[in-house]
C-alpha positions as CSV (number, residue, x, y, z in Angstrom):
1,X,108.4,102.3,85.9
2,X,106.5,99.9,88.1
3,X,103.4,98.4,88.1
4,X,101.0,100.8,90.8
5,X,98.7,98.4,91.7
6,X,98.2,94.6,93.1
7,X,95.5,92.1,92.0
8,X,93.8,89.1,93.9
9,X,91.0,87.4,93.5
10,X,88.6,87.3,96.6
11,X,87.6,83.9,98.0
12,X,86.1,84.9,101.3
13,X,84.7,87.6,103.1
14,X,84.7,87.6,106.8
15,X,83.2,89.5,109.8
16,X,84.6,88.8,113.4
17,X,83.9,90.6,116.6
18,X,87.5,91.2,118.4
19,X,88.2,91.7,121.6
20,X,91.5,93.6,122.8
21,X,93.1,92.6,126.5
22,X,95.0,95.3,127.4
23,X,98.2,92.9,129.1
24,X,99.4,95.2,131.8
25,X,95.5,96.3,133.0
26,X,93.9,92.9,132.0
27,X,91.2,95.1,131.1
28,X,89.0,93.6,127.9
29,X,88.0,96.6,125.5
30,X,84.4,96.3,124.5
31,X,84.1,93.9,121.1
32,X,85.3,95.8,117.8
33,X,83.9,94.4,114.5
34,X,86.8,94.2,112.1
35,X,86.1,93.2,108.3
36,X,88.8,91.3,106.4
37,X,89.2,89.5,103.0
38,X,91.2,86.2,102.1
39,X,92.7,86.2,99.1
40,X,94.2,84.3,96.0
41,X,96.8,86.6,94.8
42,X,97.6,87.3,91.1
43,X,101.6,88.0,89.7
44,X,102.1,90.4,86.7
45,X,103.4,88.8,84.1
46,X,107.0,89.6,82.6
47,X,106.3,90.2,79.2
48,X,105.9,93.6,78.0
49,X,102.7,95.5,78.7
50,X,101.1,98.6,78.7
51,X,100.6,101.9,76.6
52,X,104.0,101.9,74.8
53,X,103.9,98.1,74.3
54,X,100.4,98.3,73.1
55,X,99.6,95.4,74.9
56,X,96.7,94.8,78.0
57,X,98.5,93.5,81.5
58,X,98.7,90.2,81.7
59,X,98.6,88.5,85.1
60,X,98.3,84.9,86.4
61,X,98.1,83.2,89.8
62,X,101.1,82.3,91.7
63,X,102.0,78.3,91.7
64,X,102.0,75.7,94.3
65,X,105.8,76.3,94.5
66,X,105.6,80.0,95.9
67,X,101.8,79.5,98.3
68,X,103.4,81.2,100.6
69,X,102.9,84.2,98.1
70,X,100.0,82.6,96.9
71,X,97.3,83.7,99.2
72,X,97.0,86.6,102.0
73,X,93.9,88.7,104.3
74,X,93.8,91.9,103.4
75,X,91.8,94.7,104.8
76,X,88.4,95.8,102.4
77,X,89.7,99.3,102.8
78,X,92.5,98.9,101.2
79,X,90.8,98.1,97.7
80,X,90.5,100.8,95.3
81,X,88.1,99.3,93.2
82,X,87.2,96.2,91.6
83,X,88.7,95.2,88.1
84,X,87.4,93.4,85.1
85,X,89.9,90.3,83.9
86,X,89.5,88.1,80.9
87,X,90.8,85.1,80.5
88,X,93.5,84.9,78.0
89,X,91.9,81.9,76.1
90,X,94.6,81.3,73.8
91,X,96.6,80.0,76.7
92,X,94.1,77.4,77.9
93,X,93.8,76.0,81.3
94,X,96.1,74.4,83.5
95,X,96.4,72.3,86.6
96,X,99.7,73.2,87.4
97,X,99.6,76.3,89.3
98,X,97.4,74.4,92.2
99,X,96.0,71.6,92.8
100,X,92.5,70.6,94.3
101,X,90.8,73.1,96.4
102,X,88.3,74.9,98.1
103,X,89.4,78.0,96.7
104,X,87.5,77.6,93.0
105,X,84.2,76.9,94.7
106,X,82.5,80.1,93.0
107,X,82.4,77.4,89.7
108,X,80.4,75.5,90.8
109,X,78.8,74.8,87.7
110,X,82.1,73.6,86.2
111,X,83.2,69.8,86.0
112,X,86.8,71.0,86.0
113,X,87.3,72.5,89.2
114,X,91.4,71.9,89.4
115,X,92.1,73.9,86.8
116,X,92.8,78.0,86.6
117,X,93.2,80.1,83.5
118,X,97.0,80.3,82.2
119,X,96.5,84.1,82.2
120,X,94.2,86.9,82.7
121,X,94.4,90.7,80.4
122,X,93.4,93.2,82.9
123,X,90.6,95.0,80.9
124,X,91.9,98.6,81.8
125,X,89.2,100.0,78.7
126,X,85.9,98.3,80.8
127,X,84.8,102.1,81.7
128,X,86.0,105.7,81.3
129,X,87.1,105.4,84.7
130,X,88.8,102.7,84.4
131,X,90.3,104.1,81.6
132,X,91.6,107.2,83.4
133,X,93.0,105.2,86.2
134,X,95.1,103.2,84.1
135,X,96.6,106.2,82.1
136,X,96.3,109.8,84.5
137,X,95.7,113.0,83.4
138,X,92.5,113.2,84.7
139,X,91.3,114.8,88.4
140,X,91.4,112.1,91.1
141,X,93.2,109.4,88.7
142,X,96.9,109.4,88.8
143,X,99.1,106.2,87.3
């Protein structure tokens, strides 16, 4: 069975007033304000996860070979909620996966801003809700 839900990391919020031109009329509808996200998206990882593996998700980012993948906009509505990840220590850092950029500029407290985490553990146990969306059963939580 698949995964039923996608992770990213949000780097930037933006708000931008759009105009429409209607290009038989040339007619401009009034400005709409339309709310969107950029994101650093995460992979899952192969390795076997979840209730019968007794093992937390792991997930990391997408490397410099695949950026393509690496990064999207995606609409706020679309989110379901937000997620609690912990770094998977044991694996360390690396450089690898990208190299310097404006994207890890929420650290700024760090002197090693061109690395990332090797992996995350999605921390499905953070809440009861949490909890219940990860394994169903529940009203209003289905996996």
């Amino acid at each position: 069975r698949t995964h039923p839900y996608w992770y990213a990391c949000v780097i930037r919020i933006f708000h931008v007033n759009v105009e429409y031109r209607d290009p038989m009329t040339h007619i401009c509808m009034s400005p709409t304000r339309m709310n969107f996200l950029f994101v650093r998206w995460f992979q899952r990882d192969s390795s076997p996860a979840g209730w019968a593996a007794k093992r937390l998700q792991r997930l990391e980012f997408f490397d410099q070979d695949n950026l393509a993948d690496a990064f999207g906009f995606l609409d706020p509505d679309c989110i379901i909620r937000g997620t609690h990840l912990i770094p998977a220590f044991a694996y360390s850092t690396t450089d690898k996966l990208l190299g310097t950029s404006f994207v890890r500029e929420w650290d700024k407290d760090s002197k090693d801003t061109d690395h990332d985490w090797r992996y995350y553990y999605v921390n499905c146990f953070v809440d009861r809700d949490m909890f219940m969306q990860f394994r169903g059963g529940a009203v209003r939580h289905k996996a």
